[in-house]
C-alpha positions, -999 to 999 in steps of 0.1 A, spaced: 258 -302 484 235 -334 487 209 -312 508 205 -286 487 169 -297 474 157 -306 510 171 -266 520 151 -251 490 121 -273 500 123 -264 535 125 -226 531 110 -223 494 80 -204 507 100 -179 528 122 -175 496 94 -167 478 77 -141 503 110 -124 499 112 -117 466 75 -108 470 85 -82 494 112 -72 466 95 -71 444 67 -43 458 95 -15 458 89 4 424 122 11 420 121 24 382 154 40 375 141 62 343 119 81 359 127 106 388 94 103 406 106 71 421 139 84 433 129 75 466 119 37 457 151 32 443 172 43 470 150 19 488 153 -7 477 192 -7 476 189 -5 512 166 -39 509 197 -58 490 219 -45 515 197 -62 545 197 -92 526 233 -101 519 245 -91 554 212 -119 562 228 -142 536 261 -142 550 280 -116 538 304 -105 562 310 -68 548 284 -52 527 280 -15 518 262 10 498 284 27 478 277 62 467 283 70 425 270 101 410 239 84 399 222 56 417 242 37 443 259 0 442 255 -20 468 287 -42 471 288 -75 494 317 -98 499 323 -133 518 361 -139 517 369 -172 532 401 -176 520 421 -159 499 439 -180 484 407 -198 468 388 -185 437 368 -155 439 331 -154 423 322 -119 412 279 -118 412 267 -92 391 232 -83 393 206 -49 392 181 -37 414 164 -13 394 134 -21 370 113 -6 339 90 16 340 54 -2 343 41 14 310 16 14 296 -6 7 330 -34 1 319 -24 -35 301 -13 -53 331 -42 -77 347 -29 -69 379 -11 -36 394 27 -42 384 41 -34 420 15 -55 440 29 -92 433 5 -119 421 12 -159 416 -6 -176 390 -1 -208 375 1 -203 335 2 -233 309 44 -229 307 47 -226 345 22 -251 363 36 -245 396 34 -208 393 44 -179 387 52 -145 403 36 -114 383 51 -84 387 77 -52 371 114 -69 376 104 -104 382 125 -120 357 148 -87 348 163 -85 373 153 -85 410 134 -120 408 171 -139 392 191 -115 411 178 -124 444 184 -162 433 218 -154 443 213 -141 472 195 -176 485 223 -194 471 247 -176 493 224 -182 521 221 -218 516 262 -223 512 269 -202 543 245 -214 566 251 -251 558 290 -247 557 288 -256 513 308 -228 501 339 -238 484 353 -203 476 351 -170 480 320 -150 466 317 -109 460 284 -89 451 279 -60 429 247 -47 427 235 -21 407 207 10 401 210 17 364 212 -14 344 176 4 328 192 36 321 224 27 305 248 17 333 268 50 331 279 52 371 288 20 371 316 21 347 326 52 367 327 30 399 342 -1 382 374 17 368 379 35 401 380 1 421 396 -25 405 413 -38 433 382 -44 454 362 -58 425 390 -84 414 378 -118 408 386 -148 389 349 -151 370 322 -128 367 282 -147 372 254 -129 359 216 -141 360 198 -114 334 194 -140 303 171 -169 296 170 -204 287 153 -220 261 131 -236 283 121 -253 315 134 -287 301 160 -276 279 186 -249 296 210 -232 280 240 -206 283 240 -174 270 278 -172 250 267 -139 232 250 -104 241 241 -77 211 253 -38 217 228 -11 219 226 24 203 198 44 219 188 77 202 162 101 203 151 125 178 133 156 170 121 170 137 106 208 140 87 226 112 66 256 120 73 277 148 39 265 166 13 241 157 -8 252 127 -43 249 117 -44 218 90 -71 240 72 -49 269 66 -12 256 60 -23 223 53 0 213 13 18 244 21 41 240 51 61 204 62 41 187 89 72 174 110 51 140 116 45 128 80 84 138 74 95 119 106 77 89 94 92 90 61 122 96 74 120 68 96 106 45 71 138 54 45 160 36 70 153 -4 61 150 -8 25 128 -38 6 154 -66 22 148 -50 61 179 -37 54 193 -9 74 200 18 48 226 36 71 259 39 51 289 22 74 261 4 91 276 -27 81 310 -26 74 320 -41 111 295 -70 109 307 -103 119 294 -129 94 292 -159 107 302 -193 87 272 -217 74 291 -240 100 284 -222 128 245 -210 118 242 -246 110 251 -254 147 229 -224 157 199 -242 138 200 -270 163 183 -255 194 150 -266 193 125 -243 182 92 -243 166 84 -212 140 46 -218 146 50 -222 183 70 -187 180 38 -172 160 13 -187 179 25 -171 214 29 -136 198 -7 -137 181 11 -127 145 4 -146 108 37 -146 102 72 -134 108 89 -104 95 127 -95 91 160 -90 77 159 -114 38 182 -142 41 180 -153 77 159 -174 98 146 -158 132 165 -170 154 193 -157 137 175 -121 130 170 -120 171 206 -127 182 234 -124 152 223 -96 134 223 -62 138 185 -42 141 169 -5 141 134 -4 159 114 28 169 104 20 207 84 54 206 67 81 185 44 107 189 34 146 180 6 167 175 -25 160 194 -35 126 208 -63 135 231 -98 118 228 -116 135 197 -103 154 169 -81 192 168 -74 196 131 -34 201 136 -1 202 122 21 198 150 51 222 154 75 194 164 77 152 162 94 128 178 105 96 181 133 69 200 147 45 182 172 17 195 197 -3 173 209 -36 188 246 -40 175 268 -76 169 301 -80 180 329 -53 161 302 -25 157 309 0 183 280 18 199 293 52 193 308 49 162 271 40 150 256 65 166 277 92 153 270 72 115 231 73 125 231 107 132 252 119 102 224 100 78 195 111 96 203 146 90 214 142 56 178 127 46 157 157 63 142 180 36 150 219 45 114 223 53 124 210 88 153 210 113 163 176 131 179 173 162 197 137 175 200 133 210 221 102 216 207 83 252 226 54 260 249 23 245 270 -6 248 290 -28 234 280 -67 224 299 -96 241 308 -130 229 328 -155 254 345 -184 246 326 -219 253 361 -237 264 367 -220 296 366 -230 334 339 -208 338 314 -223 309 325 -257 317 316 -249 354 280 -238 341 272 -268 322 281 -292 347 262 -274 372 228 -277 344 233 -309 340 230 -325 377 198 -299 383 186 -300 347 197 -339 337 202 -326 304 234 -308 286 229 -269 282 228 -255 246 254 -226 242 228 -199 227 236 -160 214 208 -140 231 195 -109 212 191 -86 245 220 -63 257 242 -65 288 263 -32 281 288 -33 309 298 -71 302 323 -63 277 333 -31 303 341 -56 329 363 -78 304 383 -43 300 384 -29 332 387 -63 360 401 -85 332 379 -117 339 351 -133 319 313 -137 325 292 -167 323 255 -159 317 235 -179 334 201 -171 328 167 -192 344 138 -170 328 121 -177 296 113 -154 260 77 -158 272 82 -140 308 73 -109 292 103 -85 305 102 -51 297 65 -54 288 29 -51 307 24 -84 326 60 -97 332 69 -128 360 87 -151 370 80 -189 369 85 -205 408 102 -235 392 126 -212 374 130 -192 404 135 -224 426 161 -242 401 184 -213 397 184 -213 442 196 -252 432 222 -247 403 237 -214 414 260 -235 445 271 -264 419 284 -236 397 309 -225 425 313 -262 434 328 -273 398 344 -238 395 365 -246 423 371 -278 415 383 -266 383 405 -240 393 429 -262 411 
């Protein structure tokens, strides 16, 4: 694989018109309006694996959103490769704090990415290292470099909670067998450091309602007299970390791993700078759960944050109100041993407990997952590093990442193999939030790494 950098070199700017191109399709999976962009652009990834060399690729139908599956079997007595990856992206929200429109891709070159990068919704999660992949598939087939065989599954719901896919996973095992599962929706720690994500957090995602009156009400009239639901959702919600940001929630606990001092010392290694941290978020200071640092906060610990509130009236000017109803979403990121139901179920018991009978509360669980650790000692991780270092120069730091990957652990169930995480993007691509990209280095190096993984995984594997 000598001439993989001349390949990337020679084709980088097609590569990157292609993601471009990608990257145009609002295909948000949340929101029904774009129904059609979606189904769009899983017609896109199917054009561009058979292009990439695929020799059998189809769209397979689920009862959501479908999965477009790809293979390229060249023998099968050789390793397989399972590439897991999603299509779908965020909603743009809110609009108006983008610098550019978020489906009309921009490059700009930004103080962490000199030589570029590509602005737009699902640059870095997922369609910009997803389609990484794809090129690496290209490069192997077209220049005769792949050493084993290679499988796609790509998805429409990763946004939305993943729900068809465990419905198509568990009904085809046999097609989706594979000796190592590669996924591309982490980070690193940066562009001169890589590392490899080892751990993923579960997610509870919940929605609830608290309704008082029967209609709104004039504040004038009822107002001391009747519950307004917004004043008791905010108590509510403000009852459930105590003066140690600790979750309140009885049971909330009583799964958490606790790591040794050993390993949080070894944690406390990766370089990072607390004023660097501060510094790119514009905050004074940081804020969290007594007793850790935040690194540890953001990937080892368990969390409850409300991604949304809102009730009454919120137009421009005043309407003396007290809203009839108020609600709010609120996510909890889980650690390995808490299962996503069984907190949900304890969330909802509590939240309920704590409303005064002046109001009625609803819980209206969305969406979960459970969290993922995988070993650092196997074929696949050792793969992964080796393929860092010759790209990279430099070891990879094994890292526990604070985002959620629900269906890894499903696919450790279901297909029986593990997953390496091998993410390329960086905390400061601003994923899930207005302004989000992609550096062109980033992009560019995964193209370069992606083949060496398959190279040392089949040398490995004999």
């Amino acid at each position: 694989m000598s001439d993989i950098k001349s390949y990337i070199e020679n084709n980088k700017d097609r590569f990157i018109n292609e993601l471009i191109e990608l990257l145009k399709i609002p295909s948000v999976s949340a929101d029904p309006a774009f129904n059609q962009d979606v189904l769009n652009t899983s017609e896109a990834v199917k054009e561009s694996l058979e292009k990439a060399g695929c020799d059998h690729v189809e769209i397979c139908e689920t009862p959501g959103y479908p999965i477009v599956y790809g293979e390229k079997i060249i023998d099968p007595s050789l390793p397989t490769v399972l590439v897991y990856g999603h299509y779908d992206v965020q909603p743009a929200d809110p609009l108006h704090l983008w610098d550019s429109p978020a489906f009309e891709p921009v490059i700009k070159k930004t103080e962490l990415h000199p030589e570029g990068a590509i602005f737009a919704r699902g640059a870095c999660d997922d369609k910009g290292q997803m389609y990484m992949h794809v090129k690496a598939l290209e490069y192997m087939t077209s220049t005769g470099n792949l050493p084993c065989n290679v499988k796609f599954m790509i998805e429409g719901e990763e946004e939305v909670g993943s729900e068809s896919l465990g419905w198509f996973v568990k009904r085809n095992q046999e097609k989706l067998a594979n000796d190592v599962i590669l996924i591309s929706d982490t980070g690193m720690i940066s562009n001169t450091q890589p590392s490899i994500t080892t751990g993923l957090r579960g997610l509870s995602y919940v929605e609830v309602e608290v309704t008082g009156p029967n209609r709104d009400l004039h504040s004038g009239l009822y107002g001391g007299a009747v519950a307004n639901p917004i004043n008791v959702l905010t108590k509510m919600i403000a009852s459930l970390h105590d003066e140690n940001n600790h979750i309140t929630i009885p049971g909330f606990y009583d799964k958490v791993e606790e790591l040794t001092r050993a390993e949080r010392d070894e944690m406390a290694k990766a370089p990072f700078s607390l004023e660097a941290y501060k510094e790119a978020l514009d905050i004074d200071d940081v804020y969290g759960e007594k007793g850790y640092t935040t690194n540890e906060r953001n990937s080892i610990r368990p969390t409850l944050d409300v991604n949304g509130i809102w009730g009454g009236y919120t137009g421009e000017g005043a309407k003396t109100v007290i809203a009839s109803k108020a609600y709010a979403k609120i996510s909890m990121r889980l650690v390995p041993n808490q299962d996503w139901e069984e907190i949900t179920q304890l969330f909802a018991k509590h939240f309920e407990s704590i409303a005064p009978a002046s109001v009625k509360v609803k819980v209206t669980p969305h969406h979960g997952g459970q969290g993922y650790v995988t070993p650092i000692n196997s074929i696949g991780y050792q793969a992964a590093s080796k393929a860092y270092q010759d790209t990279f120069g430099v070891t990879p730091i094994p890292q526990r990442s604070g985002g959620s990957i629900p269906i890894v652990s499903l696919f450790e169930d279901e297909l029986k193999s593990k997953t390496i995480l091998m993410g390329f993007g960086l905390d400061s691509d601003a994923i899930h939030s207005p302004n989000e990209h992609f550096g062109i280095f980033n992009y560019l190096k995964g193209i370069e790494t992606i083949p060496l993984f398959y190279k040392y995984f089949t040398e490995l594997s004999k």
